[in-house]
N, C-alpha and C positions, 0 to 999 in steps of 0.2 A: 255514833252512827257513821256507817260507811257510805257519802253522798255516791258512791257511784250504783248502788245497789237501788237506792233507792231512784235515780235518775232510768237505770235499767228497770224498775219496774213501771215510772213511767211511760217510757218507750214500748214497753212489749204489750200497752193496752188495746185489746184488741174491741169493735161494737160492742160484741158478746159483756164485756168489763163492765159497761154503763154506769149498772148500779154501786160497783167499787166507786170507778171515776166520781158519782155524784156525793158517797160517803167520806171522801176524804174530800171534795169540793167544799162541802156544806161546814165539816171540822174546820177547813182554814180559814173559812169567811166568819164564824160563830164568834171567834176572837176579836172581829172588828165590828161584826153589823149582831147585835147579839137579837134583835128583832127579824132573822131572816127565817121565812116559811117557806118548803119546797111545797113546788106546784107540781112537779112532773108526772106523767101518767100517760096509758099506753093511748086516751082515744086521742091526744093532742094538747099542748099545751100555750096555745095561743103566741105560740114565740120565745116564749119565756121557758127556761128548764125551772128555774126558779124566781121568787120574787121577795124584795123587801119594800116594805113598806116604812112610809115614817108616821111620826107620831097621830099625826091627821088623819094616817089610812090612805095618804095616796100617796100611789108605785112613783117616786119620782125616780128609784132607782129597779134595773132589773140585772138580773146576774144571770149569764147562761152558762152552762157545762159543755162543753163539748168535743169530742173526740175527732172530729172532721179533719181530714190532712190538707182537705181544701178548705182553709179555714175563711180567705177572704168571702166566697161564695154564701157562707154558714152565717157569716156577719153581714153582708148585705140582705140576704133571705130574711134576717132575723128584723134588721135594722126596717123593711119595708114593713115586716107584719107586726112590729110595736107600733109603727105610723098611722097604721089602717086600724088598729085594733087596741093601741094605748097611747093615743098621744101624747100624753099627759109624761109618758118615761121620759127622762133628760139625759140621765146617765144609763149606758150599757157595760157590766162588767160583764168578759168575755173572758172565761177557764177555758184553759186549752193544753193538753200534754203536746203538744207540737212546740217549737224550735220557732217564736216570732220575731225578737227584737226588733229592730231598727224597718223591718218590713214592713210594717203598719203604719209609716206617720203616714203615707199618702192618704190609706185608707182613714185614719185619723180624720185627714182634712175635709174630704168627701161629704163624712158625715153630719162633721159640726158645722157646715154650710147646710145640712137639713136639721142643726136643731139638738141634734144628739152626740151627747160627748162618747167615746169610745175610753175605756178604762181595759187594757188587755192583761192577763197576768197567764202565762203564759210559762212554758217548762221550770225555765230561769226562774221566775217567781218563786216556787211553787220550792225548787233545792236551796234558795238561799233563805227559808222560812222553817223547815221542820222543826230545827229546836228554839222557835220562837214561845213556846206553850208548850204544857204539857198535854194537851188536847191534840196539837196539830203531829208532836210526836210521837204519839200515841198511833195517829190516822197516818202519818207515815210507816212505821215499824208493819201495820196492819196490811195496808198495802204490799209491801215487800215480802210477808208472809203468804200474801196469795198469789203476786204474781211472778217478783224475782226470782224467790229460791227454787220454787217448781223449776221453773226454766233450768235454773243453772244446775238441780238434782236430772236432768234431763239430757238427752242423747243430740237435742237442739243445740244445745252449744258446742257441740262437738262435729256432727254431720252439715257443712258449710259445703253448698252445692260450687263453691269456686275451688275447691283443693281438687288438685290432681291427683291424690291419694285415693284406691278407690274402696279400700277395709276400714270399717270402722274402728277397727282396734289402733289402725295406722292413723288413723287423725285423730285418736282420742294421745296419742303416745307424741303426734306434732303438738298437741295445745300444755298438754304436762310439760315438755321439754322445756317449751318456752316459760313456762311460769316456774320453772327449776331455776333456767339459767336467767333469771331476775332476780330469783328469791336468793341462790347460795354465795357465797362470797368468791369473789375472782381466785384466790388460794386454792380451792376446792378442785382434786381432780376431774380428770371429764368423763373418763371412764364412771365413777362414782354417782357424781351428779348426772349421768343420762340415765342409769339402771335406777337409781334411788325415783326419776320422775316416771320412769317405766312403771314400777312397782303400783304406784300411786294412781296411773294412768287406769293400770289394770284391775283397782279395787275401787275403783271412783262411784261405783253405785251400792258399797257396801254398807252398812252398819252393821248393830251387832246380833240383828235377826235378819239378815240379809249378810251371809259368809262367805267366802271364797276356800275353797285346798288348793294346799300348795300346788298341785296338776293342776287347776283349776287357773292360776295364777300364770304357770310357765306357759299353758296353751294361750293364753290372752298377749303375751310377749310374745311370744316365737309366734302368732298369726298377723302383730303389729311390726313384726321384722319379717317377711319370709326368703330372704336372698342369705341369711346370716346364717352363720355356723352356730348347731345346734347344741353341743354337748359346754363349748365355752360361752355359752349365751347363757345359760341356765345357770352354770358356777355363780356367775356374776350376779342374777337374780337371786340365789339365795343368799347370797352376800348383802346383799339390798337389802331383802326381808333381814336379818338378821341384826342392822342399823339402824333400820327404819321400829325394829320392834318396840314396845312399852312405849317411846313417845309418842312418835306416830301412829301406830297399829295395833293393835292388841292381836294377841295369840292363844287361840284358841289349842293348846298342847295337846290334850287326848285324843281329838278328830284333825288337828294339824288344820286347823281354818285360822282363817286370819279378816279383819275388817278395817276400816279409817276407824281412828278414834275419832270423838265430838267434836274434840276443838280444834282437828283437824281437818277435817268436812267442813265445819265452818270457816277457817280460815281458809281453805280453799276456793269456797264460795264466796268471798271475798275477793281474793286475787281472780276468780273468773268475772266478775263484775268487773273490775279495773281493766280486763280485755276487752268483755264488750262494748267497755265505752270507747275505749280509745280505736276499736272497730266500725262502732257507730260514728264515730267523727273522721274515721277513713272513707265511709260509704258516702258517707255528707260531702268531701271533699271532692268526692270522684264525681258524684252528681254534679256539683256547680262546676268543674271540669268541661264536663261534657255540654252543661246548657251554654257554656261560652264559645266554645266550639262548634257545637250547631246553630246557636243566632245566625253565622255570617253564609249557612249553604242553602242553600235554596231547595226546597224538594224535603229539609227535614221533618221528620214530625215528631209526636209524643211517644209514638213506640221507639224509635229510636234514640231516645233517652234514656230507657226503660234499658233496653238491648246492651247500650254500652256500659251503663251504667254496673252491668253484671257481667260483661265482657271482660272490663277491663281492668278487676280483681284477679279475675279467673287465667287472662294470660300474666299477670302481675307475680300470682302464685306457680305457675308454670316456670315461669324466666326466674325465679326464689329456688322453686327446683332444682334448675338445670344448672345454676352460679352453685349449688350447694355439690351435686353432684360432679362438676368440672373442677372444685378445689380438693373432694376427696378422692377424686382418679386421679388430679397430679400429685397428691401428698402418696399415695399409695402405689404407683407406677413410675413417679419420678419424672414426668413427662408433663413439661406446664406448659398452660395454655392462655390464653385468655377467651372473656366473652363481649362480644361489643354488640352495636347496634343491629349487625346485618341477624347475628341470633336472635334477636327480639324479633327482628323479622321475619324471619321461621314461623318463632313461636303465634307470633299471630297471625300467619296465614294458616298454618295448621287449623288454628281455632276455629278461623272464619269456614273449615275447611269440614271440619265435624260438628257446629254450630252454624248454619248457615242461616243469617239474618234474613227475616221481612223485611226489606228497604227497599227502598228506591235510590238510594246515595252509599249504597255496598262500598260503591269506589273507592268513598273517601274514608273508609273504616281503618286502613291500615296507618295511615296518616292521622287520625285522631287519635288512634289506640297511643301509637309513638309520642306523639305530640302530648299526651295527657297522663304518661307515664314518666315522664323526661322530665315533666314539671312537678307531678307527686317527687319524683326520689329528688328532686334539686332546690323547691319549695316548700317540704313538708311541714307542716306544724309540730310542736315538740308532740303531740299527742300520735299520730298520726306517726310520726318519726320513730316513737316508740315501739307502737304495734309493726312496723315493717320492718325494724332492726329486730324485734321477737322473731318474726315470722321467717327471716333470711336466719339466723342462725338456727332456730327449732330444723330449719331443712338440712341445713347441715348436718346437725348432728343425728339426724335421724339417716344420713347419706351413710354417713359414717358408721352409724351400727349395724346397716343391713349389709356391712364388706367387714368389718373387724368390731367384736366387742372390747380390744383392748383399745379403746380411742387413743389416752393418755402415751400409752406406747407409740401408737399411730403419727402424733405429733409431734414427738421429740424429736423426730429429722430433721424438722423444717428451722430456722436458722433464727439464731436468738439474738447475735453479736456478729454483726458486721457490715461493710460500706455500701451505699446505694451512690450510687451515680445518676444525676437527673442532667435530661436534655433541654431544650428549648420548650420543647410540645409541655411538659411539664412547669416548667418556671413562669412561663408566662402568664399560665391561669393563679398561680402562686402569687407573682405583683399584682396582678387584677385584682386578687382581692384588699387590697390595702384600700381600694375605693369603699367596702365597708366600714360603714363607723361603728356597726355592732360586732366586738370582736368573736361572739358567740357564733357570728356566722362566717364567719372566715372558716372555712370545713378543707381547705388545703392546708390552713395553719394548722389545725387539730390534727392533721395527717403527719407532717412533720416533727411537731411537738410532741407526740404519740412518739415518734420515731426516736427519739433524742432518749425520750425516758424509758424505754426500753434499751436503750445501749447502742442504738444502730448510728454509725456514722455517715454524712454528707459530706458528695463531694462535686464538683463542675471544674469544667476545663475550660481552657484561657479561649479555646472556640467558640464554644455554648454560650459562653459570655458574650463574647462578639455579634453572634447570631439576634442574641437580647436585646443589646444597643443597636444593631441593623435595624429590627423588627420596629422599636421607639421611634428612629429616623423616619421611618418610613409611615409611622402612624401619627407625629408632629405635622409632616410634609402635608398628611389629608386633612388633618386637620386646620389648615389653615385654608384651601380651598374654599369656594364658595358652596353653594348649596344644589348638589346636583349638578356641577360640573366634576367633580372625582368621578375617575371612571376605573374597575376593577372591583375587584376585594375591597372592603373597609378593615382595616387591621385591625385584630383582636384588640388591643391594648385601648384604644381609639374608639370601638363601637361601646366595650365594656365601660369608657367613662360617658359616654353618650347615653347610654344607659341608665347612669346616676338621674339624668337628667341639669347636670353642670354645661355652664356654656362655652363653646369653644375656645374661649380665649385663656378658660383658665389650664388648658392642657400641659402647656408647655410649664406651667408652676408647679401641676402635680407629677410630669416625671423628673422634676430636680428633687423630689423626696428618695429617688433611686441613685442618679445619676448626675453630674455638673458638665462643665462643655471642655474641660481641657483633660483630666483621666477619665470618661466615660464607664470603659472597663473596668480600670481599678475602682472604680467608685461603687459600681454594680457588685461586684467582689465585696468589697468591703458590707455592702448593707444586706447581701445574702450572710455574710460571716456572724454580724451583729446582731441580728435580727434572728436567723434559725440555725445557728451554728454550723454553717455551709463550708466548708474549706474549698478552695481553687487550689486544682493540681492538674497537671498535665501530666498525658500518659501516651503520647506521641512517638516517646523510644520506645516504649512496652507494644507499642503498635506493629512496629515493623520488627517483632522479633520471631512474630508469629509464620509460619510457612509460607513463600512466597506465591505459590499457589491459592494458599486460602486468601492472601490478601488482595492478591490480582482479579479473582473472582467475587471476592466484598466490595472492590472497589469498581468494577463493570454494572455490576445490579446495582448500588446505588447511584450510579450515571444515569444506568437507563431508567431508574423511577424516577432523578429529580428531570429528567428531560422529558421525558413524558406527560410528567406532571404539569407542566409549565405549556405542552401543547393543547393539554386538554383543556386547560384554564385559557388557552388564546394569550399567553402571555409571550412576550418576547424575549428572546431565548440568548442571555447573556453568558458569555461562555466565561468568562471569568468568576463570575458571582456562581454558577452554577459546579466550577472545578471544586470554590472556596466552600460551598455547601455538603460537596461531597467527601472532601477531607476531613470536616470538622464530623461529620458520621461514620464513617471509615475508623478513623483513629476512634472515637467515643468505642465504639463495638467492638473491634479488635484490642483495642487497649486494655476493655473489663478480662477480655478474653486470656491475653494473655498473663495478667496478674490472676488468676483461674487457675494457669499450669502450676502453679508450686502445691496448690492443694489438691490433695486425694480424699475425697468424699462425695456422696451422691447430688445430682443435681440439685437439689431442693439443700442443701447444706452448705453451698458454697458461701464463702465469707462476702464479697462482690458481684453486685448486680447493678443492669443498668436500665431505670424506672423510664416508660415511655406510653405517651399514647398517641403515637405515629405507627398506625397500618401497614406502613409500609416497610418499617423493621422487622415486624413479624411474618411478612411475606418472606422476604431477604433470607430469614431466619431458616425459614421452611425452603426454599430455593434451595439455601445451602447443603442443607440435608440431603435433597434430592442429587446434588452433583459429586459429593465428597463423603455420599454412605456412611460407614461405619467411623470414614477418619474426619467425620465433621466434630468438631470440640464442640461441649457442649455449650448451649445456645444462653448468653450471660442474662436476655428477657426477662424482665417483671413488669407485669400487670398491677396495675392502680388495687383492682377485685384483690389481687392475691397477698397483695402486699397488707392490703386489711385485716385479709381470714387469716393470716399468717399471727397479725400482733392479736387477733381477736381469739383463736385458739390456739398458736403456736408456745413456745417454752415463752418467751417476753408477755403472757399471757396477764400475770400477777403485778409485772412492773407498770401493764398500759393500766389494768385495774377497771370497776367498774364506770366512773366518773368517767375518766379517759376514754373507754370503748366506748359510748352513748353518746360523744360528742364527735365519733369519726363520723364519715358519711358511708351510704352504704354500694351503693355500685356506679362510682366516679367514672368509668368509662362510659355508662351508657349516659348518667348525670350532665357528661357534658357535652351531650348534644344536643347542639339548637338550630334551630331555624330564622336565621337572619336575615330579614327583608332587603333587596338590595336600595330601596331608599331611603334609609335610617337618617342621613343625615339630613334629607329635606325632611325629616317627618318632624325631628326635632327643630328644625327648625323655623318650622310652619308654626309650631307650636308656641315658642317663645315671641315670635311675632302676633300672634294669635289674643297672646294673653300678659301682652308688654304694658307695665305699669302695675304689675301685680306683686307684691312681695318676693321675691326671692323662693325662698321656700315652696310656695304654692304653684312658681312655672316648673319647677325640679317637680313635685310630686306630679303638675299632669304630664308634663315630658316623658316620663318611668311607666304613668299609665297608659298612655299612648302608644308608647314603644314594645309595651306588655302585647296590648291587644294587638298591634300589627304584625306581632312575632307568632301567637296564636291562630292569628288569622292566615297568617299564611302558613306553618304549619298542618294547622289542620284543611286546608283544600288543598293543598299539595304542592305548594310551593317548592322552586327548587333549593335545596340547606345550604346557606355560605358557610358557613362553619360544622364542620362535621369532624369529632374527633378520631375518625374512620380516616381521615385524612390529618391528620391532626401536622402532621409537615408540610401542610402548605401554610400554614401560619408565617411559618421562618421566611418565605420570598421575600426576597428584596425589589 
């Protein structure tokens, strides 16, 4: 039995189900209370859905069924009219297809201070019980019969009022793709594997008295593509049908129809169950999101939990869109880009813009949206992780068909072998994560390691490096301050272990895992080389070989953003540190640039790039363009986003593999942006004092919770962000 089919028919019980719900209630209970009588009936049932009695004839025990989502209400209603009307019940067994666990002991306690014990068995129960008997699997199988497969044989699974798609053929052709590129093996081309989910897409309500023709088939494509080129769209679909045939499909030859074979429908309906759960535990997610975000505003109410709660799918898949659309215009125009937070921002004001909410706390909508999205893609659960890694590639590739059916062709440009160059704004969040003890979640290592098994080499210059060791200095220095006398930025390196919830004093222990006090740099070198096979090389002559022109002009805009930067921060404006800043970006960028000149190939092919997420380099980037036209070189920029789509469908495709792509993360520009309270360190430190004498372990876990909710909290009312990797070079200030 496939639990998640039958957890999906859980969930889709709707009142109208009752008599199901009470027929599989009664099967699971029979196995244990073999004496249970249902009482239920339509004039009232005195509280009780049903009732067992013991051998005497009196109810010491009563069982109810019931479908209520407000379930504690259901159980106190019930709990008063057994009191008034049975006193005699002791125990209440409470069926529920609702989501209870650990939510109920309060309730739990409540009751058995009046007398009556609470026994809940609840969804959980309920999927870790079917094949206990063959009675209860029976009553499970039955269930799923009436109410799963209907569903998933239905146009319900497919028309999801959050996609931005607005043809049904077009979301039936996004939910195939993704369940393609799950099912077929990384090897598999992409051209093949998008037409092959097409196909299937378009016969999904077939059987073999219910037929599709071939016309029949190409119209249901060519209306889930309509931007696509017609005559090579259709090659490819018969090419589909043609591979897809006798296993998959039968072929009706004489009338040229075609339908899903059996055990293809069914297995289908399986993999569509396996989405909607991992859909349902997205919605779950996004809900408890939102209720942690509205406790702390004043003015919220229950509609506005409702509101965002479908809000913030809806621009979720928007921003899935527009990342899948901006990786297939740069693979296809040669012109990359990136996407960061201020697009997110767009996207949901547009939303608020053509959805405009009931509330009374509008304000704070763009601010929770951000705030509740930044922590889906940077906290996800593996479930939850899944379905949004489905649903960012299905965009893609569904990007990519409505511009060229030959995808596979489409991708070979993009660059299989060769060097990345990372700067500070990068590296930093790269040792941050060594504060993880789970290495599963280290999602910059997976980025790099990704990067190594695809063939791509690492590299950092003797500045970057320096930059590194500044940044430590300068985040030891706060760290030892007292609490709420630091005044400024809190440094990345320094909040991220405040974060842990470790106590100050152990800071200075854990950046000697990096670095020691007499070669600082060489040392940082060395454990970037050991660790992710990073090489240090400097490219300082390669810097100044490039036009004196372009270098005069790289090296004025990066003056004028680290000096501006530093006024707008109210910082004090040290002309030495701020020369040394600019050199060490100056060379990094010119330097990719000029090891560029020997190769002749399109932008998206070059062998050298240089990985960043400092805004202010792609400004620079763009400035250049505008003063040096035609003779600007092309621009050496990679984005975090494209560097993924790149190993996720580029030629290194087969080497990252499925394991490997399901362990990257999915859109690291926008992932890492947070909202940093600027009194972190009293917070943590309030805390430690707060709950001094307590094990170790237990002031780190509330330190992390603490620090959790203050970040949230200010977030979502609109705090101003210390860290925003929009700015992501103000990290490096010394």
């Amino acid at each position: 039995m496939n639990i998640n089919l039958f957890r999906l028919a859980l969930e889709r019980l709707r009142p109208s189900d009752w008599e199901h719900f009470e027929h599989l209630c009664s099967d699971f209970l029979v196995a244990e209370f073999g004496s249970l009588r249902t009482m239920a009936h339509p004039s009232g049932d005195g509280g009780r859905d049903s009732e067992l009695f013991s051998s005497e004839s009196q109810a010491l025990i009563a069982a109810q069924y019931s479908l209520a989502k407000d379930w504690r209400s259901k159980v106190r209603q019930t709990a008063k009219r057994l009191a008034e009307e049975h006193p005699e019940v002791r125990i209440l067994v409470y069926m529920s297809n609702q989501q209870i666990g650990g939510q109920v002991d309060d309730l739990k306690k409540e009751l058995l201070q009046n007398g009556l014990m609470l026994d809940q068995r609840d969804q959980n129960w309920f999927l870790e019980r079917p094949l206990t008997g063959a009675v209860r699997e029976s009553a499970a199988y039955e269930l799923i019969d009436r109410i799963a497969k209907p569903y998933l044989s239905s146009e319900g699974v497919i028309d999801k009022p959050t996609s931005p798609l607005t043809s049904g053929e077009a979301r039936a052709a996004l939910v195939y793709l993704g369940l393609q590129w799950q099912d077929d093996i990384a090897e598999k081309g992409l051209t093949k594997l998008s037409f092959d989910a097409l196909v299937r897409a378009a016969l999904r309500r077939t059987h073999s008295d219910c037929r599709m023709s071939r016309h029949q088939i190409h119209e249901a494509v060519l209306s889930a593509l309509p931007t696509a080129e017609q005559e090579p769209t259709l090659r490819q679909v018969d090419r589909a049908i043609a591979r897809l045939t006798k296993r998959f499909i039968r072929h009706w030859q004489k009338e040229d129809e075609f339908c899903l074979a059996y055990e293809e429908r069914q297995r289908i309906l399986t993999r569509l169950a396996d989405k909607e759960t991992e859909e349902s535990d997205f919605y779950s997610t996004v809900a408890r999101h939102c209720d942690v975000c509205l406790a702390d505003i004043q003015g919220s109410q229950e509609r506005d939990v409702d509101d965002l709660a479908a809000r913030i799918p809806r621009v979720l898949e928007h921003l899935l869109l527009r990342r899948g659309e901006a990786f297939v215009s740069a693979v296809l125009t040669n012109n990359l880009d990136r996407l960061g937070v201020k697009e997110l921002g767009d996207i949901i004001f547009a939303d608020i813009t053509s959805h405009p909410p009931d509330s009374g706390i509008v304000q704070y909508y763009p601010t929770i949206v951000t705030t509740a999205i930044q922590t889906l893609l940077g906290e996800a659960s593996s479930s939850t992780y899944t379905y949004l890694r489905r649903l960012a590639n299905s965009y893609t590739l569904l990007s990519f068909l409505n511009q060229t059916p030959d995808v596979q062709s489409a991708t070979r440009k993009l660059f299989s072998h060769g060097t990345v160059w990372v700067d500070t704004t990068v590296l930093l969040p790269l040792i941050a994560e060594h504060l993880e003890e789970d290495e599963k979640l280290r999602r910059f290592t997976e980025v790099f390691s990704s990067c190594r098994n695809a063939g791509i080499e690492l590299r950092v210059t003797s500045g970057i490096l320096q930059e590194v060791d500044a940044h430590m200095n300068l985040a030891l220095t706060s760290s030892q301050f007292q609490p709420g006398s630091w005044r400024g930025r809190i440094p990345y390196l320094y909040y991220q272990f405040l974060h842990t919830g470790r106590p100050p004093a152990e800071f200075r222990k854990w950046l000697s895992l990096f670095r020691g006090s007499e070669r600082p740099v060489d040392d940082l070198a060395q454990f970037l080389h050991d660790v992710f096979g990073m090489k240090r090389q400097d490219i300082g002559e390669e810097a100044r070989r490039v036009p004196d022109e372009l270098r005069w002009a790289t090296d004025r805009l990066w003056t004028e953003a680290h000096t501006s930067r530093r006024r707008r921060n109210a910082q004090q404006i040290d002309e030495a540190t701020t020369r040394k800043l600019v050199q060490h970006d100056v060379e990094t960028y010119l330097g990719v640039v000029a090891l560029r000149q020997a190769e002749d190939v399109t932008e998206l092919g070059y062998r050298h790039w240089l990985l960043t997420l400092d805004r202010t380099a792609w400004e620079i980037r763009d400035r250049l363009k505008n003063e040096f036209r035609n003779e600007t070189p092309q621009s050496p920029l990679l984005s975090l986003s494209f560097l993924l789509n790149n190993m996720t469908f580029g030629p290194s495709r087969s080497q990252v593999g499925k394991e490997g792509e399901l362990a990257l993360p999915l859109i690291l520009d926008i992932e890492m942006s947070e909202s940093l309270p600027y009194d972190i360190i009293k917070i943590a430190a309030q805390v430690r004092h707060d709950n001094e004498g307590l094990p170790e372990y237990v002031i780190r876990r509330k330190v992390r919770d603490e620090i959790d909710r203050a970040r949230r909290r200010r977030g979502c009312v609109g705090y101003s962000s210390m860290f925003d990797p929009e700015e992501m070079g103000q990290l490096v200030e010394e």
